[in-house]
C-alpha positions, 0 to 999 in steps of 0.5 A, spaced: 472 514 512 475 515 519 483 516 520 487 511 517 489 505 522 493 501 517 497 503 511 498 498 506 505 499 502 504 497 495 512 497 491 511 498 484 514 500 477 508 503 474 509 501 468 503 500 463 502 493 463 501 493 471 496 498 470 490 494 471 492 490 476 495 495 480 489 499 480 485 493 482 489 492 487 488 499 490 481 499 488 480 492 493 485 496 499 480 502 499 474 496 500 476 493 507 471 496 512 476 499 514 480 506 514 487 504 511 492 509 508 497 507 502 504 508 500 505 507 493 513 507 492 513 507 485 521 504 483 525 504 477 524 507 470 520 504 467 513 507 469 507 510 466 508 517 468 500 518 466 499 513 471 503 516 476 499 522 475 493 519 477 496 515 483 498 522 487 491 526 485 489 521 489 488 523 498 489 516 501 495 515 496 502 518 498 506 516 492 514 516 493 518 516 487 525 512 487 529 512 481 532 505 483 528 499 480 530 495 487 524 492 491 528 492 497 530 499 497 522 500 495 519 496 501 524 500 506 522 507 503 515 505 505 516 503 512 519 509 512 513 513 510 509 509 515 505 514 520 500 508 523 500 504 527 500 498 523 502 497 517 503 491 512 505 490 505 501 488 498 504 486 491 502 490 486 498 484 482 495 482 489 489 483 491 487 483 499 479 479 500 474 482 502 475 485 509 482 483 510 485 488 513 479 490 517 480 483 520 488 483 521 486 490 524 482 486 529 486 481 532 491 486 532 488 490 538 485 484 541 492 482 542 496 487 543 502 483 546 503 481 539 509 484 534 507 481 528 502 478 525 503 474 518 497 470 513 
């Protein structure tokens, strides 16, 4: 796919339980019809570190590790991370429909006086 215009940050404990779901949700980011970039931040002490493994062998993940379990702490390190320019958030048990960002892309370029665009 082409150079990521989007990068999706998705906070997570990575623990055992969230596996699937995470996954799920990753697997539902890089089906958009468009390039998007993720940032895992993995928070907390809870993770499966077999888990997190997988995640950082991965090229369209950027994994950060934060000791602290704090989704705020979390969501800022990954705005930090953001080098698009666009950018939004995704729970670690969601997962976005088909063609989401492609859309939310979209909008964005053909109304670029907007600052943010919630759905």
């Amino acid at each position: 796919m082409n150079t990521p215009a989007i990068t999706v940050i998705v906070a997570t404990i990575a623990s055992p339980e969230k596996s699937s779901s995470l996954l799920c949700a990753i697997a539902a980011i890089r089906d958009q019809g468009v390039a998007c970039r993720i940032v895992g931040v993995v928070n907390g002490d809870k993770r499966d570190n077999d888990l997190v493994a997988l995640l950082k062998q991965s090229d369209d993940i950027d994994v950060l590790e934060l000791e602290d379990g704090n989704l705020v702490k979390a969501l800022t390190a990954g705005v930090e991370a953001v080098q698009t320019e666009y950018f939004c958030v995704l729970d670690d048990d969601d997962v976005f429909t088909p063609g989401a960002c492609r859309k939310r892309l979209e909008y964005m370029e053909a109304h670029p006086a907007a600052d943010v665009l919630v759905t």
